[in-house]
GUNU-776059 format. One record per residue: x negated, y negated, z of N, C-alpha, C in turn. Coordinates in steps of 0.02 Angstrom, whole numbers, padded with zeros to 5 digits, always signed. Atoms other than C-alpha are relative to their C-alpha. Layout:
BEGIN
XYZXYZXYZ...
END
This chain:
BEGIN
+00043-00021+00055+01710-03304-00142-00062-00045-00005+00048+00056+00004+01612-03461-00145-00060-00003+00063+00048+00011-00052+01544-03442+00029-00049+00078-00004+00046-00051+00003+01482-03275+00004-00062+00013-00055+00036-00004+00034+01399-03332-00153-00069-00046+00013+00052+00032-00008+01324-03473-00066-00056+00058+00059+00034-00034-00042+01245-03341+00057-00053+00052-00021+00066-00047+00062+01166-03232-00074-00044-00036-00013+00065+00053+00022+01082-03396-00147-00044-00009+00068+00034+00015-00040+01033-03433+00018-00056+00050+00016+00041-00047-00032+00974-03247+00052-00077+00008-00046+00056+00005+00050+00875-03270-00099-00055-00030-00010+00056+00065-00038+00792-03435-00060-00032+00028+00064+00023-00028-00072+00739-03349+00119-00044+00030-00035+00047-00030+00021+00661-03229+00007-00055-00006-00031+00023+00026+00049+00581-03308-00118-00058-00041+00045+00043+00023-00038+00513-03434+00013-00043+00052+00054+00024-00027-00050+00464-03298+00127-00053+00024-00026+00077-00020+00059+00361-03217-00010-00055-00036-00021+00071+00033+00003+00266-03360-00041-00026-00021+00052+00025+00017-00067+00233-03404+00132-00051+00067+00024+00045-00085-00038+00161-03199+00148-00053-00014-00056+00033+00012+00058+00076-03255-00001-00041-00039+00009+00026+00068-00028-00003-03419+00056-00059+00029+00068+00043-00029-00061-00035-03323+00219-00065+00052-00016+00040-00040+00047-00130-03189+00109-00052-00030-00012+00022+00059+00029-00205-03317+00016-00056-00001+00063+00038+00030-00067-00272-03396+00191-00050+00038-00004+00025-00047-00044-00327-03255+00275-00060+00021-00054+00045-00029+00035-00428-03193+00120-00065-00048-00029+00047+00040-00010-00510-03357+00113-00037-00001+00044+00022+00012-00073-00545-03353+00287-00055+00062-00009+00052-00073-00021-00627-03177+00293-00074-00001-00075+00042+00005+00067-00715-03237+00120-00065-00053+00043+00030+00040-00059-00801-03376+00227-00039+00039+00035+00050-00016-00044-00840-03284+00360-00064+00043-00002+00060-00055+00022-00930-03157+00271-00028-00018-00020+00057+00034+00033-01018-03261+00179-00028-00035+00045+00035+00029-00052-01060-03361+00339-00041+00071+00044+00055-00079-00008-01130-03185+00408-00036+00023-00010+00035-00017+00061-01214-03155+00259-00036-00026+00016+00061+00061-00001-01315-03315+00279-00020-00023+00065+00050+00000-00059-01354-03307+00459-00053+00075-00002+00045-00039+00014-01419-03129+00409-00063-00025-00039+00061+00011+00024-01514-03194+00293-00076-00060+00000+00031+00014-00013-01583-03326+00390-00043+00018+00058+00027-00052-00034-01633-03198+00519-00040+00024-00035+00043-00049+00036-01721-03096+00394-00064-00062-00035+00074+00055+00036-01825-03266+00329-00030+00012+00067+00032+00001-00048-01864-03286+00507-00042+00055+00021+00012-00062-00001-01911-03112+00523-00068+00001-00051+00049-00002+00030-02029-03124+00378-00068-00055+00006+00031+00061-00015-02100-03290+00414-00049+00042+00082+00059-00018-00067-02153-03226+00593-00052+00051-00026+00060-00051+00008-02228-03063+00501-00045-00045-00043+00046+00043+00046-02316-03191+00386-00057-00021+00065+00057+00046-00060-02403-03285+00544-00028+00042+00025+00039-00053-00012-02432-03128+00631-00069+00015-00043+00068+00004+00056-02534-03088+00468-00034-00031-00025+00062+00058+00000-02615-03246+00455-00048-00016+00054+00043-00010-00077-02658-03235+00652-00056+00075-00032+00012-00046+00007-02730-03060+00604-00074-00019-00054+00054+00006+00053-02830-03106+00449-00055-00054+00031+00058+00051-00012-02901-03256+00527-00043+00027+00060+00046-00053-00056-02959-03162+00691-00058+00027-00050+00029-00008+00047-03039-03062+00567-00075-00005-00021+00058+00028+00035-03131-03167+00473-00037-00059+00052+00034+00028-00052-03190-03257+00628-00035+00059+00037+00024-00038-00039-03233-03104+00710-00062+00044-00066+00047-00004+00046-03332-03077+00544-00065-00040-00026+00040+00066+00019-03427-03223+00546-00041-00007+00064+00046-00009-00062-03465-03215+00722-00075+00082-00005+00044-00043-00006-03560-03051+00684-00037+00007-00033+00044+00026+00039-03637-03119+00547-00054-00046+00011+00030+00028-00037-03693-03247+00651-00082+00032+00035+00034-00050-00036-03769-03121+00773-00054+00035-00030+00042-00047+00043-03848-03021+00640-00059-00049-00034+00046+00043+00028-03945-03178+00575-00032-00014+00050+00055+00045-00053-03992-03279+00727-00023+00070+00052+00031-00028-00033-04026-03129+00837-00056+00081-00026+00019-00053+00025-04065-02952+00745-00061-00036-00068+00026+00021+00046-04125-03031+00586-00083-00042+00012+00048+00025-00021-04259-03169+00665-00031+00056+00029+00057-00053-00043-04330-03028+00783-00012+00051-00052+00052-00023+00060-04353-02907+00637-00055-00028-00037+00066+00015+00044-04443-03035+00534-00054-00020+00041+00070+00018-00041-04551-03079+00689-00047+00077+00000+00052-00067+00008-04593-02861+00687-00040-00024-00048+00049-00012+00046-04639-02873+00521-00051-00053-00004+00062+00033+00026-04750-03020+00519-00043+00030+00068+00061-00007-00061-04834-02956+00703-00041+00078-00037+00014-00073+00034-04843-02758+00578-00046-00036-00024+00067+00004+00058-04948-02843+00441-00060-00035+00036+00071+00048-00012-05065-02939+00551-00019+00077+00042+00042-00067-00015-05103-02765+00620-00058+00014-00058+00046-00010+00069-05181-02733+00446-00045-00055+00002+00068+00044-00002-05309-02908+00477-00041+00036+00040+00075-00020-00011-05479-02847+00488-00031-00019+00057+00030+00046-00071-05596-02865+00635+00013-00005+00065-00050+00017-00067-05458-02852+00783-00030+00025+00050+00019-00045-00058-05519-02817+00940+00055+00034+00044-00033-00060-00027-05453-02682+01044+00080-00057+00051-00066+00061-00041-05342-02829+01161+00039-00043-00046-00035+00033+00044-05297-02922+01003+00054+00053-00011-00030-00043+00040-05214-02758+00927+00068-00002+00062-00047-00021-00051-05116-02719+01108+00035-00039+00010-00030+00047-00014-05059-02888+01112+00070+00010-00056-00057-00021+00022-04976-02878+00952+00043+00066-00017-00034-00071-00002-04916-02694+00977+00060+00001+00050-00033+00030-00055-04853-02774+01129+00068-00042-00013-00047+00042+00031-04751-02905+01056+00046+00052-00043-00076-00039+00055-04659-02789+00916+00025+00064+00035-00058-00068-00024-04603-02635+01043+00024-00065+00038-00044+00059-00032-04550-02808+01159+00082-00022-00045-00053+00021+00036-04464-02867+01002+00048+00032-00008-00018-00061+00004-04395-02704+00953+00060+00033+00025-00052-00014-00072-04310-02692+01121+00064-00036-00010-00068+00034-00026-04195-02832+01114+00010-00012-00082-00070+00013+00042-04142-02821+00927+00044+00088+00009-00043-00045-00032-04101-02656+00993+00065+00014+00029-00038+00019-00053-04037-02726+01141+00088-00053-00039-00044+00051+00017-03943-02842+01022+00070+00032-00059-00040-00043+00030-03868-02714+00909+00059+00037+00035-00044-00035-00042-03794-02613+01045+00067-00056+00040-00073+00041-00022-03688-02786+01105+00040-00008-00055-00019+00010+00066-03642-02804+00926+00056+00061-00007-00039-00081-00010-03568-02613+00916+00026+00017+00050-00050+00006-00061-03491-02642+01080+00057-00054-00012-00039+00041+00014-03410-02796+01028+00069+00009-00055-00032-00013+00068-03338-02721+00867+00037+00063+00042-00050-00044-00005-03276-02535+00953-00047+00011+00064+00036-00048-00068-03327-02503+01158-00018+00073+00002+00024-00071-00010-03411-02354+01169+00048+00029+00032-00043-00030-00071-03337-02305+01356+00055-00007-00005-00063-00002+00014-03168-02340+01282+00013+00048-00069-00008-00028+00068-03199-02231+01124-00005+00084+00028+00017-00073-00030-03261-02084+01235+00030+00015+00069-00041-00006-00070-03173-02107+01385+00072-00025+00033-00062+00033-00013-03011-02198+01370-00003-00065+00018-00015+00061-00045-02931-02353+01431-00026-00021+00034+00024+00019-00068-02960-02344+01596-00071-00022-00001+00088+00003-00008-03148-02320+01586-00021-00048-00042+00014+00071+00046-03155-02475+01444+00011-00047+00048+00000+00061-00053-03063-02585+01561-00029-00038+00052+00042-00014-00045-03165-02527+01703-00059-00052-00004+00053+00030+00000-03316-02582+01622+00009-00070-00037-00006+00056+00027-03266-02736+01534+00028-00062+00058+00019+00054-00082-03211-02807+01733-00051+00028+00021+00050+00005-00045-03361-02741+01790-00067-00037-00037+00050+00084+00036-03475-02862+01646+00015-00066+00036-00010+00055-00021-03376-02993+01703-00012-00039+00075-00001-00006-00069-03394-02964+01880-00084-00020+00006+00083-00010-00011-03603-02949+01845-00024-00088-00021+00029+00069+00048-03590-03139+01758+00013-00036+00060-00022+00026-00048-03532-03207+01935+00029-00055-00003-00043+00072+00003-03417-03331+01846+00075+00000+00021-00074-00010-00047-03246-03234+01904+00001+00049+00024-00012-00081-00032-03187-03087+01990+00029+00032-00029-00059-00028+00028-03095-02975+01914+00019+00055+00055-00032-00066-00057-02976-02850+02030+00029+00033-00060-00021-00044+00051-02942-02709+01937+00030+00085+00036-00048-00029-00039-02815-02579+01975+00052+00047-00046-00042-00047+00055-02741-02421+01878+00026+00055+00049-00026-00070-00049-02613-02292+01936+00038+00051-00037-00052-00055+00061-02551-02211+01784-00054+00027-00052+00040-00031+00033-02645-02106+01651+00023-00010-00049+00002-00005+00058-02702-02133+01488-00021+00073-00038+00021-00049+00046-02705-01989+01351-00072-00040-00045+00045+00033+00029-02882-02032+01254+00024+00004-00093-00041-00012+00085-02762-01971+01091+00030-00070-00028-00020+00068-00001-02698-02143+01112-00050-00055-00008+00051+00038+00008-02853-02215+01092+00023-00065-00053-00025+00060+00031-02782-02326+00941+00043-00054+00018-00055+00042-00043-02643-02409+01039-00043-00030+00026+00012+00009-00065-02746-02415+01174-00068-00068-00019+00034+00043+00024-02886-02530+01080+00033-00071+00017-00026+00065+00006-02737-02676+01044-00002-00013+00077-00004+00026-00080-02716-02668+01243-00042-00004+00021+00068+00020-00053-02904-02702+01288-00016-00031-00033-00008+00057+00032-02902-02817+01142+00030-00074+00046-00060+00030-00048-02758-02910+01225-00026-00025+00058+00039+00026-00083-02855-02910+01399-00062-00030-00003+00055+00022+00026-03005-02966+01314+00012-00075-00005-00019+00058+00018-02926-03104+01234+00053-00052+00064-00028+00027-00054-02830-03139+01407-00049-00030+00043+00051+00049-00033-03009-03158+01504-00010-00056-00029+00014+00066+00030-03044-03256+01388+00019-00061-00009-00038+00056-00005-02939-03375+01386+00004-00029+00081-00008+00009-00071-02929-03366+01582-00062-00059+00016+00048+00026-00014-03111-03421+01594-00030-00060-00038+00050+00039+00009-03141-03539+01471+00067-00050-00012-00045+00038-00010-02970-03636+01464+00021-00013+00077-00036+00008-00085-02891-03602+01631-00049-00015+00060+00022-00012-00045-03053-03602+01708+00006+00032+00098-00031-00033-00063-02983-03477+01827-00072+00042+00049+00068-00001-00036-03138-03384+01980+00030+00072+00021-00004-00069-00027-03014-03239+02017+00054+00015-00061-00041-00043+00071-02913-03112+01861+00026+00044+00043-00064-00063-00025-02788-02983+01931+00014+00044-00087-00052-00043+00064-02744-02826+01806+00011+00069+00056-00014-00063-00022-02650-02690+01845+00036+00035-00038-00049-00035+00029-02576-02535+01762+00048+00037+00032-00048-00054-00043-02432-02431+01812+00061+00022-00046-00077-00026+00050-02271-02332+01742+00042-00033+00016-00069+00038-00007-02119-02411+01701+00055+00018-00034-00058-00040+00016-01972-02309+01678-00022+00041-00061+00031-00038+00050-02083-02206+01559-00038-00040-00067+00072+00052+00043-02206-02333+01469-00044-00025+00059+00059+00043-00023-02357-02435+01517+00028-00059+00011+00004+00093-00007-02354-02595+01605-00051-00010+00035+00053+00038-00016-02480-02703+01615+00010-00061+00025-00002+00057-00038-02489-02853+01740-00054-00036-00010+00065+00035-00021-02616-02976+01738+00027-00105+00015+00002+00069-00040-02636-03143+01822-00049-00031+00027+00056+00038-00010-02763-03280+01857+00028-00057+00067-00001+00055-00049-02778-03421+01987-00022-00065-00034+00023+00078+00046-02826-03563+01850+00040-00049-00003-00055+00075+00001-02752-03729+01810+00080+00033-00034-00063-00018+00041-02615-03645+01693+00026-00038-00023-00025+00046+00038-02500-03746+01592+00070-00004-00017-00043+00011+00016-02354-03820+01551+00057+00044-00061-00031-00039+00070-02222-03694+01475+00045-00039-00060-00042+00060+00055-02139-03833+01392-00030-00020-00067+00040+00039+00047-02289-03878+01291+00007+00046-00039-00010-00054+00026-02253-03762+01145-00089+00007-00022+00051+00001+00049-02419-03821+01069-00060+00058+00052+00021-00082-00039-02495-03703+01216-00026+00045-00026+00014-00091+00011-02451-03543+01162-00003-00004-00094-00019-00023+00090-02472-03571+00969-00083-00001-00016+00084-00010+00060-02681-03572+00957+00005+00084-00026+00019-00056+00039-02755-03421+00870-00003+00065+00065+00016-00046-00025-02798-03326+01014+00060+00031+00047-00066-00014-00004-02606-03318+01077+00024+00036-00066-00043-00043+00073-02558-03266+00879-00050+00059-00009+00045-00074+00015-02702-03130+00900+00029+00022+00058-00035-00050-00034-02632-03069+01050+00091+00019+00002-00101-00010+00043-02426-03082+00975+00003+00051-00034+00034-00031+00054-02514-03001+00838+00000+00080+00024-00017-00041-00038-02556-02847+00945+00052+00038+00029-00076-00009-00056-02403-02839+01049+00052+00029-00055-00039-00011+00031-02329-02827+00893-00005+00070-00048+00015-00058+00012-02414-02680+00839+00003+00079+00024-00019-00054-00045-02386-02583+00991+00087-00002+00001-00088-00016-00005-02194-02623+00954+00025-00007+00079-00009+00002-00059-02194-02696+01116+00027-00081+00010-00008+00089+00000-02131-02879+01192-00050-00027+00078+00060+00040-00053-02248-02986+01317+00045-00067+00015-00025+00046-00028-02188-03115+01446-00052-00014+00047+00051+00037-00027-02280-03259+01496+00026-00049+00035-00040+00047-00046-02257-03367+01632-00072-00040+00042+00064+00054-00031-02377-03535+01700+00022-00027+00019-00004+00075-00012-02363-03684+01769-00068-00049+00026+00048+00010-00035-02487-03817+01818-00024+00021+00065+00035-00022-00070-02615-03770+01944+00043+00040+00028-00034-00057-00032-02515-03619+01960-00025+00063-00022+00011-00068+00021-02604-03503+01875+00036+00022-00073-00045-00039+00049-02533-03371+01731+00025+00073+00025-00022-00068-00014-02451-03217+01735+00019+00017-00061-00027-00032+00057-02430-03106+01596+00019+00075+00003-00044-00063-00002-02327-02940+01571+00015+00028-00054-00020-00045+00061-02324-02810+01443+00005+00076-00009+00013-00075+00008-02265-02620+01394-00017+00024-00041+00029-00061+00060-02344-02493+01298+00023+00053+00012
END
């Protein structure tokens, strides 16, 4: 009688302890998954700072382009358009002094269609600078075209230039950030890298645009982060990021650059 009662107590204690042990384990486990979700949580949401933070710089790269590329044409509009207008008008009113002889007059008639010419001349780089014509009316290709064949006329590099895929001109907006992009790539080629030869090429890539380009300049250290962080890297990020696209860059000293991007 006694042993069967100690076996109940016992079965009871088994139980009792077993329950709190499923209990404990409960317990655990619901800590555990409490944790992890909350550790989840907060790598999400330091993803999503990061995420905002880059669109922040983007849009500080963006604004400051901008307002540099606003200032430069302000520039332009003072020291070049502006001075040669007020030289017309003062060469117009001395038309109106009395007395002029017939070679005086031609001289200064001479001077203000001269002048005339090159704030003309100076307007039309201005309104090229801001939206290419031959890329507004003719596409890509024919922007690119002519923007290595300026560079080609300045005899400070070469550019090889090289397309095998077709642009729609409907694309024209896209197609701006990517001659932006190559803009801001000579640029950098020639007056950092001091590079003498530019490589671009387009072609399809499994149904997008890729664009190649590559220089022969000093190039630089990919280690150095401080490199790729001036303005004219966060104006072309900036871009890249507009076409919803990613760009890979690759240098080394006196090796040149290479850069790679799809649209």
């Amino acid at each position: 009688m006694k042993a069967e009662l100690i076996n109940e107590s016992d079965i009871i204690e088994i139980i009792i302890y077993s329950c709190v042990a499923f209990l404990l384990m409960g317990f655990v486990l619901i800590l555990f998954f409490y944790f992890s979700r909350k550790k989840i949580i907060q790598k999400e949401l330091e993803k999503k700072d990061l995420e905002i933070q880059y669109q922040k710089e983007l849009l500080s790269a963006v604004i400051i382009t901008q307002e540099e590329e606003r200032k430069r044409i302000a520039q332009d509009l003072h020291d070049d358009i502006s001075s040669q207008l007020n030289i017309v008008s003062l060469n117009s009113h001395l038309l109106n002094t009395p007395n002029l002889t017939k070679d005086e007059v031609g001289t200064i008639t001479e001077n203000i269609i001269n002048l005339t010419a090159k704030a003309l001349d100076s307007s039309r780089k201005i309104a090229h600078g801001l939206l290419p014509p031959v890329l507004d009316k003719f596409g890509l290709d024919a922007g690119v075209g002519e923007l290595c064949m300026e560079c080609n006329s300045s005899q400070v590099v070469t550019v090889n230039y090289e397309n095998t895929t077709f642009f729609d001109i409907k694309d024209n907006m896209k197609h701006l950030h990517v001659f932006r992009i190559l803009q801001e790539l000579i640029n950098n080629s020639i007056r950092h890298g001091k590079a003498t030869v530019i490589s671009i090429l387009f072609e399809d890539n499994y149904g997008l645009k890729k664009c190649s380009y590559s220089d022969n300049g000093i190039g630089f250290d990919m280690k150095n982060k401080d490199k790729q962080k001036g303005l004219g890297m966060k104006n072309i990020n900036s871009r890249v990021a507009f076409l919803n696209s990613t760009i890979v860059i690759n240098s080394a000293v006196n090796k040149g650059i290479t850069v790679t991007f799809n649209f």
